[in-house]
C-alpha positions in Angstrom: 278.8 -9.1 144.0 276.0 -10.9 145.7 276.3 -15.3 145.1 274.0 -16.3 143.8 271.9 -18.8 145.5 270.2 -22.2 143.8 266.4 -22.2 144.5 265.3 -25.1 146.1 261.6 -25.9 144.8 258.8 -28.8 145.8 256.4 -29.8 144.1 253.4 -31.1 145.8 250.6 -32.8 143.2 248.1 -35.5 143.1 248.4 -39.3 141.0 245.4 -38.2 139.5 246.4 -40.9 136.4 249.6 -41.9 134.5 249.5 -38.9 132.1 249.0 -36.4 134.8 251.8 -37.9 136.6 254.0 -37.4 133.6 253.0 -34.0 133.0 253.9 -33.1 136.3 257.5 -35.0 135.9 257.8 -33.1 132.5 257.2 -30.0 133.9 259.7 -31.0 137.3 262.3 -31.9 134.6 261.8 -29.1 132.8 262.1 -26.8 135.8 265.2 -28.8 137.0 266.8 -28.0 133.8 266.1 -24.5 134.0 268.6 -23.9 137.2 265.8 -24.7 140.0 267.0 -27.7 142.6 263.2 -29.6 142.4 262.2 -31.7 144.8 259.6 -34.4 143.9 258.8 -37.5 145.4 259.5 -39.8 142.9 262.9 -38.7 142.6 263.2 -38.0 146.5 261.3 -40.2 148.5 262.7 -43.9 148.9 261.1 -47.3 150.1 261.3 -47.1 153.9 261.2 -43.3 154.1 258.3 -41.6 156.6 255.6 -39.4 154.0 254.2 -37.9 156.4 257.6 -36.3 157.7 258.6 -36.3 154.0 255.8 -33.6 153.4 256.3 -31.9 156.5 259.6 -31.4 156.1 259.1 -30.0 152.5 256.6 -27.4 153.5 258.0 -26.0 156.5 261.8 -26.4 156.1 263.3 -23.0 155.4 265.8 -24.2 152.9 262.7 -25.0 150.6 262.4 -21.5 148.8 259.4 -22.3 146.7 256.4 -24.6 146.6 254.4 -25.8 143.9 251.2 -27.0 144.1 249.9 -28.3 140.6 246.1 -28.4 140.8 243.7 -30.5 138.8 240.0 -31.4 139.4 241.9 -34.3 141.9 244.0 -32.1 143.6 241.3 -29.5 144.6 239.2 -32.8 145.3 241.3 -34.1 147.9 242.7 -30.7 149.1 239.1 -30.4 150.0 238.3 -33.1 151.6 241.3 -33.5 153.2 241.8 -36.8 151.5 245.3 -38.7 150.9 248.5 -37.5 151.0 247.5 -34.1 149.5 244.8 -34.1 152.3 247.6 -34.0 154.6 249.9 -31.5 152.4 247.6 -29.5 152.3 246.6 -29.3 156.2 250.3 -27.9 156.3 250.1 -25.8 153.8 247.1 -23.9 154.5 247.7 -22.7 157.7 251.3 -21.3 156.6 249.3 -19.5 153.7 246.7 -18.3 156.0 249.1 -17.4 159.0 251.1 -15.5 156.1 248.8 -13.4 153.8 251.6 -12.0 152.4 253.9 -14.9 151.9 255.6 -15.6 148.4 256.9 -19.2 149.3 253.2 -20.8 148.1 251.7 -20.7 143.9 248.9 -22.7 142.6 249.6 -24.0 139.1 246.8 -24.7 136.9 247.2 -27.7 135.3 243.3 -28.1 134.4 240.0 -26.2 134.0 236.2 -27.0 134.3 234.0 -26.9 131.3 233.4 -23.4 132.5 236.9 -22.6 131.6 237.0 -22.1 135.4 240.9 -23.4 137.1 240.1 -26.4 139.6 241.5 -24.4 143.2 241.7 -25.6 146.8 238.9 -23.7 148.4 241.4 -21.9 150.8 243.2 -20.8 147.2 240.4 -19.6 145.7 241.4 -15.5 146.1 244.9 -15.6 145.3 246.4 -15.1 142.0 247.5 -18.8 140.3 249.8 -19.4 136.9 248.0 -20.8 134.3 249.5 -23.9 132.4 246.4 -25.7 131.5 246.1 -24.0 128.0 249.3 -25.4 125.1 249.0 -22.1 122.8 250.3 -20.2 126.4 251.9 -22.4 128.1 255.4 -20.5 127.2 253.8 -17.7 128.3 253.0 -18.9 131.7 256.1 -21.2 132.4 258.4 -17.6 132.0 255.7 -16.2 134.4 256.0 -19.6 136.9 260.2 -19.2 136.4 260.1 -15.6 137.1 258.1 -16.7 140.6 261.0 -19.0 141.2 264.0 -16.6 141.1 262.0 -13.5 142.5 262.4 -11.7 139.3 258.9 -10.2 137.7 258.4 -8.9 134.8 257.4 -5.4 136.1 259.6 -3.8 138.5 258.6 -0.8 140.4 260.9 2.2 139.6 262.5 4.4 142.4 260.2 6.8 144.3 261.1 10.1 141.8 260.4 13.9 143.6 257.0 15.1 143.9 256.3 17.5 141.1 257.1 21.3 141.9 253.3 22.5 142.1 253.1 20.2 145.2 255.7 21.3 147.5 256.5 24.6 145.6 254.6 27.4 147.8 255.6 30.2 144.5 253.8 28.1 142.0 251.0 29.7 139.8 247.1 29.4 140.1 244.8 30.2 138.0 242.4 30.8 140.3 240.0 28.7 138.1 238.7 26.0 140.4 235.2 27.1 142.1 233.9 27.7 138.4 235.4 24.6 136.8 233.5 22.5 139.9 230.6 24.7 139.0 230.7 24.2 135.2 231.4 20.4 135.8 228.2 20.0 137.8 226.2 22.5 135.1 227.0 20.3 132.5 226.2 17.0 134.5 223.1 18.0 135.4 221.9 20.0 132.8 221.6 23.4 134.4 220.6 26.3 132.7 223.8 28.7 134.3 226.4 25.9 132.3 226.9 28.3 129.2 227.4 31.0 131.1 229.8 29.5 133.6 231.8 28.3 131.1 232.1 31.2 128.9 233.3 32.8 132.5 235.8 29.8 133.0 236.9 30.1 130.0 237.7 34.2 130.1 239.0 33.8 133.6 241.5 30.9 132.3 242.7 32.8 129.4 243.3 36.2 131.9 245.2 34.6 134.5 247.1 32.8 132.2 249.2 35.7 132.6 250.7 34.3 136.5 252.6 32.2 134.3 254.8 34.8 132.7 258.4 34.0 133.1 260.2 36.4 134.8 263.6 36.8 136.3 267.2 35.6 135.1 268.0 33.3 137.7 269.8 30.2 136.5 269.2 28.7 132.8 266.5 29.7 131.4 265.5 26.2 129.9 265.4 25.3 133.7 262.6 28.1 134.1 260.7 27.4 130.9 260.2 23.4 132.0 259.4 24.5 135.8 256.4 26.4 134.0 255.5 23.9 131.9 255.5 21.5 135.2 253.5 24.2 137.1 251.3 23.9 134.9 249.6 20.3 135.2 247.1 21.2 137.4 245.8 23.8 135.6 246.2 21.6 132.5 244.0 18.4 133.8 241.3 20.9 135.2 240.6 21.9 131.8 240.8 18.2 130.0 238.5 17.6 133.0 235.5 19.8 132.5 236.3 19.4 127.9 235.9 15.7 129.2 232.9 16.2 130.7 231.2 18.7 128.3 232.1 15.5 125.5 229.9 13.0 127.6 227.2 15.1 128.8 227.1 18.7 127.0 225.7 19.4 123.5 229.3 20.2 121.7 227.8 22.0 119.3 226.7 24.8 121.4 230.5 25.1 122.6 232.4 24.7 119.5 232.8 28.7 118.9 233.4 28.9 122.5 236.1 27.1 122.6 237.3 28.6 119.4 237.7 31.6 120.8 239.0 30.6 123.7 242.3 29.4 121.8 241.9 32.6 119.7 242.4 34.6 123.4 245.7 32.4 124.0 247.2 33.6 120.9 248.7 36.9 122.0 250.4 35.0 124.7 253.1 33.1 122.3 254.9 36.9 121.4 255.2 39.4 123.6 253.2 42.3 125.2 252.9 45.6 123.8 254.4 47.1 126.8 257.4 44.8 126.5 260.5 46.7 124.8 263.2 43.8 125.4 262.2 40.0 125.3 264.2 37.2 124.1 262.8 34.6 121.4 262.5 32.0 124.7 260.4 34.1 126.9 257.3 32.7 125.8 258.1 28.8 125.5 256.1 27.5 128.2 253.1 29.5 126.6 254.2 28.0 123.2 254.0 24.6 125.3 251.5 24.4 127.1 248.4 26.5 124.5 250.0 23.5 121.8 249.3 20.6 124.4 245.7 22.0 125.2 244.8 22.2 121.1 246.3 18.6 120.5 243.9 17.6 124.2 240.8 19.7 122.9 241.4 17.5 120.0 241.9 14.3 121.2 238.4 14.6 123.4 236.5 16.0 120.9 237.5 12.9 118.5 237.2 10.2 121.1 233.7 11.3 121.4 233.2 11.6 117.6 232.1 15.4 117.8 234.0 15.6 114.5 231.7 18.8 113.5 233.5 20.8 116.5 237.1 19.4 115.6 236.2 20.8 112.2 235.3 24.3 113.1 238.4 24.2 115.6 240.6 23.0 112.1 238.8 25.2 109.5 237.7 28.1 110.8 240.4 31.0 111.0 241.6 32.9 114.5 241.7 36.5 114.9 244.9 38.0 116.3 244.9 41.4 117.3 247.1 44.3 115.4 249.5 44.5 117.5 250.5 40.9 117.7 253.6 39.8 115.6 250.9 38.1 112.8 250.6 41.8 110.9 247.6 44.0 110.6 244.3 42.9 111.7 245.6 39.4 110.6 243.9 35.7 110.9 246.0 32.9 111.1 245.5 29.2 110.7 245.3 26.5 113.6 248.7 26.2 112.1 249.7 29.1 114.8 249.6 26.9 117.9 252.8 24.1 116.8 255.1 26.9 116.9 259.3 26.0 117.6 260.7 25.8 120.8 264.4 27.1 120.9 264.8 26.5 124.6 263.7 22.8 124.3 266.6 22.7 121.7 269.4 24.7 124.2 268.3 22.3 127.0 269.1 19.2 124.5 273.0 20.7 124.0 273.2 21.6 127.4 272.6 18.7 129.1 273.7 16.5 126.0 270.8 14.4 126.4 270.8 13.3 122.9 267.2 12.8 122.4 265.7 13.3 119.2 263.0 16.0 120.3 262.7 17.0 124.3 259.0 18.0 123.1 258.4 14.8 122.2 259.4 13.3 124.9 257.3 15.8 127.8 254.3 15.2 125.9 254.3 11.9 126.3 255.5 11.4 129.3 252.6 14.1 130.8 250.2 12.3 128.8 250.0 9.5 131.9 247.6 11.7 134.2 244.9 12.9 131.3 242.4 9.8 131.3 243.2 10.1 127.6 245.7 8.2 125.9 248.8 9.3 124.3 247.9 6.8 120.8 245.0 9.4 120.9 247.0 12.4 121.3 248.9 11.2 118.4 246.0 11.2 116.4 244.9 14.7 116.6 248.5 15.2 115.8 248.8 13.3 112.4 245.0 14.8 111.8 246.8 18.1 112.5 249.5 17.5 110.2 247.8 15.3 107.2 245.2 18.6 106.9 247.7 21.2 106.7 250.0 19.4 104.1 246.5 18.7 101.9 245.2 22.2 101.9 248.7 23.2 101.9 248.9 27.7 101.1 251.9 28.8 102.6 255.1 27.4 104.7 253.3 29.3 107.8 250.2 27.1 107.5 252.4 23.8 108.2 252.4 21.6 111.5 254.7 19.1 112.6 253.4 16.3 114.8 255.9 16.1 117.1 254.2 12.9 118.7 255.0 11.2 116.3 258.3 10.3 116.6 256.8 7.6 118.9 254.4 6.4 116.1 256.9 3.3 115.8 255.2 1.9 119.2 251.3 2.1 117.3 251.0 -0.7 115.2 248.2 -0.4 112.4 245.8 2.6 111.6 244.5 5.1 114.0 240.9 4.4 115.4 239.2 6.8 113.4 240.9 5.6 110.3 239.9 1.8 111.0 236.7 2.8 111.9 236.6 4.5 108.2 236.4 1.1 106.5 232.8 1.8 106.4 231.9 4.2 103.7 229.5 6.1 106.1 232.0 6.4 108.2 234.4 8.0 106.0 232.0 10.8 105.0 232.0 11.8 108.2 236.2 11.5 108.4 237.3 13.2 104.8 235.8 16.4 106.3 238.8 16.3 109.1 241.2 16.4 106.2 239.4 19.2 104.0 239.1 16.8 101.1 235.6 15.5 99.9 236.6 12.2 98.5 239.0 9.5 98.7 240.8 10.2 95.4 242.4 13.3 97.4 243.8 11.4 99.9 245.5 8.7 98.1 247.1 11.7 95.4 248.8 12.9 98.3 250.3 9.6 99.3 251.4 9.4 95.9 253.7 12.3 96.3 255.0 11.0 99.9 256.1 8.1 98.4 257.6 9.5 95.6 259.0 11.8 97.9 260.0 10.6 101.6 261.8 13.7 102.1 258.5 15.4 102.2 257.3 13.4 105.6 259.0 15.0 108.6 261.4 13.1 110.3 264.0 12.6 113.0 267.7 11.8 111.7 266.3 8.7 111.0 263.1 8.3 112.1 260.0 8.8 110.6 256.0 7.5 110.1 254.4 6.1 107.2 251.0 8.3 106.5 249.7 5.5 104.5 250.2 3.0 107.6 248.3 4.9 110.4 245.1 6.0 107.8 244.8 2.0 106.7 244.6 3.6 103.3 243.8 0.2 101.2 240.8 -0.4 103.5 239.5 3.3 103.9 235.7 2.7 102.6 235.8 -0.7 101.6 232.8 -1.8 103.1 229.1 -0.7 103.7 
């Protein structure tokens, strides 16, 4: 076990006036009592002693861990101008911060502001980050932050290096082969060119083809192992698309791409059973289709509402998808949007396996992927409950329900989603209901009349669940003009 070592800290200030002084000795005191050895003149230095060497000493001597230097409209005065004892502290101190740009031994504390609300610095300070004390409601908040300093032990610590995904180093991976149109639809849509549908109904078909490289194959090892390799593979194809739907959101007319993107997911349908030429398959073989196609809805989503194209997320909800006769959905059939949250029995093997424990491995890889998107994962969660609220109101068969696997981390969103607290305006609502497939209000809160008479009826995890009522902000929905 490593001792541990007593910081030794000094505090250099200015006698600005009696109640400075004592805030300073508060603070001292309070730092003192806190397991920090303080040094401060008026408890160290005695009739007799040399200031200069006092100072000196208290700057440069190595046993002196920390230094403080509590800064008011004096202070930064004097530091300055050189003036007084601070004058000659901070000669001293200066050049060790400027001979050490990275040195940790040195922190301003703010013990006053300007009527700016701008902190009085030394002019040598002026770019380096301070602690703020100056303000009562915070001053907690900033004395943990000014103890953390001390002890070298901050509030964020950077996690081990991890391995570089497999689609980096892994020469076998997949490509789609995608990436001279998606540049090419990217600048269409930025600049308005006339070749932009075209290119993207080409992206789109090429996309949906070669989606196809990413059929698992092979026996080797566990295949739970393979079907979370694919899934990995898969990012870069994953944010290529969020890019250009990203793009189309802030520069494109959506309205001219809603059916195109419609039957883009239509296409990707076939994928989650298998071929007609395959005799002998296994209920797993298509997981990291089942995946990956559910992550791209909940995305296409998730954009399309962040930009308020609510008509397209409509069509995309409402409007029913072809799948082909000889897909597993029966003759000629069309199925719901209900058809891409389908279940994931390999997710569920891996969680035995490896006794992980976790109360849904899906879950859990769709948030943690959700860091390199540029959109969040509260707005993931979102398109989810939309998802899920829709399908349990217009509610025809057991096949036309969707569990919003996100959120089982609804616990960490506190208060409605944004389109829901936008929705206490009653224009705004009209435009929301819609989403649901109801036409009034009245709908809306009959349904949360039979969750609460029925909790059973929300999904949940062992223990965990959501409250529907919580994330829409149902007593404000349409409360004001």
């Amino acid at each position: 076990m490593i001792p541990f070592i007593t910081p030794k800290l000094f505090v250099s200030y200015s006698w600005s006036s009696p109640t400075h002084e004592q805030w300073v000795l508060d603070l001292a005191t309070e730092v003192n009592n806190s397991g920090v050895e303080v040094i401060l003149d008026k408890w160290d230095l005695r009739e007799g002693h040399d200031s200069v060497a006092f100072m000196e000493k208290m700057v440069t001597d190595s046993s002196i861990t920390k230094v403080l230097m509590i800064c008011d409209r004096t202070y930064a005065a004097k530091a300055d101008g050189r003036a007084g004892g601070v004058g000659t502290e901070t000669q001293i101190i200066s050049r060790e911060v400027y001979e050490k740009q990275l040195q940790d031994k040195f922190v301003a504390v703010v013990a006053e502001k300007d009527d700016a609300g701008k902190p009085y610095l030394p002019t040598y300070y002026k770019s380096r980050i301070y602690i703020d004390l100056s303000e009562s409601d915070r001053y907690a908040e900033g004395f943990e932050r000014l103890l953390r300093w001390i002890f070298d032990k901050p509030i964020y610590v950077k996690p081990e290096i991890g391995k570089p995904p497999s689609f980096l180093t892994d020469c076998t991976v997949p490509l789609l082969g995608t990436s001279a149109l998606a540049k090419r639809v990217i600048e269409g849509l930025k600049n308005d060119k006339s070749y932009t549908r075209g290119a993207f109904d080409e992206y789109l078909s090429l996309f949906s083809t070669n989606l196809e490289r990413f059929r698992l194959s092979g026996n080797e090892g566990e295949q739970d192992d393979r079907v979370v390799k694919s899934i990995e593979d898969f990012i870069p194809s994953r944010n290529e698309f969020l890019g250009i739907l990203i793009t189309l959101s802030q520069y494109g007319d959506v309205a001219d791409y809603g059916a195109r993107i419609h039957r883009f997911f239509e296409s990707l349908i076939p994928y989650f059973s298998r071929p007609p030429e395959v005799n002998s398959w296994n209920e797993t073989d298509f997981d990291n289709f089942k995946f990956v196609i559910h992550e791209l809805f909940l995305y296409t989503l998730a954009i399309l509402l962040r930009g308020e194209h609510f008509d397209a997320v409509v069509l995309l909800l409402s409007q029913p998808y072809y799948v082909p006769s000889n897909s597993d959905h029966g003759k000629n059939a069309t199925v719901t949007y209900a058809v891409f949250r389908d279940y994931l029995a390999s997710l569920e093997v891996r969680n035995k396996r490896l006794a992980s424990r976790r109360l849904s491995l899906r879950a859990d890889l769709l948030e943690q992927r959700s860091k390199t998107t540029g959109i969040t994962f509260q707005q993931v969660m979102q398109a989810d409950f939309i998802c899920f609220l829709r399908a349990d109101l217009l509610h025809k068969s057991r096949y036309d329900n969707w569990f919003p696997e996100t959120l089982l981390y609804a616990a960490r969103h506190h208060g409605p989603f944004e389109v829901f607290a936008r929705s206490v305006s009653k224009s705004y609502l009209s435009r929301i209901l819609p989403l649901l497939g109801v036409s009034n209000l009245a709908e809306l809160q009959k349904k949360l009349v039979e969750y609460s008479a029925d909790r059973n009826s929300i999904p949940r995890w062992e223990f965990q669940s959501f409250s529907p009522s919580g994330l829409l902000g149902i007593e404000q929905l349409g409360t004001q003009v």
